[in-house]
C-alpha positions in Angstrom: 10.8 -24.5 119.7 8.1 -23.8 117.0 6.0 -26.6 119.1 6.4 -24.6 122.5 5.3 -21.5 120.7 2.5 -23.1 119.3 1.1 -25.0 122.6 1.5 -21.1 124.1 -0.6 -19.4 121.2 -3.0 -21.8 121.6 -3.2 -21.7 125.2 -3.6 -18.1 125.2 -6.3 -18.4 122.3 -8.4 -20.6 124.7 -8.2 -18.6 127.1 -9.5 -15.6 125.3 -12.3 -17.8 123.4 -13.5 -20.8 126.0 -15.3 -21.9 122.7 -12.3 -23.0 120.9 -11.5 -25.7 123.5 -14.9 -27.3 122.3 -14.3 -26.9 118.8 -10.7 -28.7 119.7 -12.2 -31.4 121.0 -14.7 -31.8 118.7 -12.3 -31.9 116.0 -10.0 -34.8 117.9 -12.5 -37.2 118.8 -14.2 -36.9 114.7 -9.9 -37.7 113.7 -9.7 -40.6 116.3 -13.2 -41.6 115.2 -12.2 -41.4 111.6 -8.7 -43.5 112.0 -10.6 -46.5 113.8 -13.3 -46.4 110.8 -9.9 -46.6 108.7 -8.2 -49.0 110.5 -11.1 -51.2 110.6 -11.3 -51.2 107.0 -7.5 -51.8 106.5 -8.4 -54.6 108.7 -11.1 -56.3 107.0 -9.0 -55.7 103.9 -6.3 -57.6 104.9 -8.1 -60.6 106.5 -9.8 -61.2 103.3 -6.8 -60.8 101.6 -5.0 -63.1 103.7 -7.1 -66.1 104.5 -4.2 -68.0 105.8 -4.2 -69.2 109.4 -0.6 -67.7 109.8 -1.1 -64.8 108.3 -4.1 -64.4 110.3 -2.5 -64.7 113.6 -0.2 -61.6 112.9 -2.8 -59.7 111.7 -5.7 -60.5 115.0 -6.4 -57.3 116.6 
């Protein structure tokens, strides 16, 4: 419920300022770009850590 009421305040929010939809997107594509820096990094990690043919083949992106 608090989700639904959420998704309808910020519904009516964009619609009153257009310029918060930018700002929203903005903001999502610098977290996904931030994760995949992260995961990369988690993955490097480990495949240095693990430099065992096995372990490698789990861990192949």
């Amino acid at each position: 419920m608090i989700a639904g009421i959420t998704f309808i305040v910020a519904g009516v929010l964009i619609a009153v300022y257009p310029q918060l939809l930018s700002l929203i997107v903005a903001f999502l594509l610098i977290m996904i770009g931030t994760f995949f820096i992260a995961l990369n990094s988690y993955y490097r990690r480990s495949q240095r850590q693990f430099d065992d043919p096995f372990m490698r083949f789990f861990f192949r992106l």
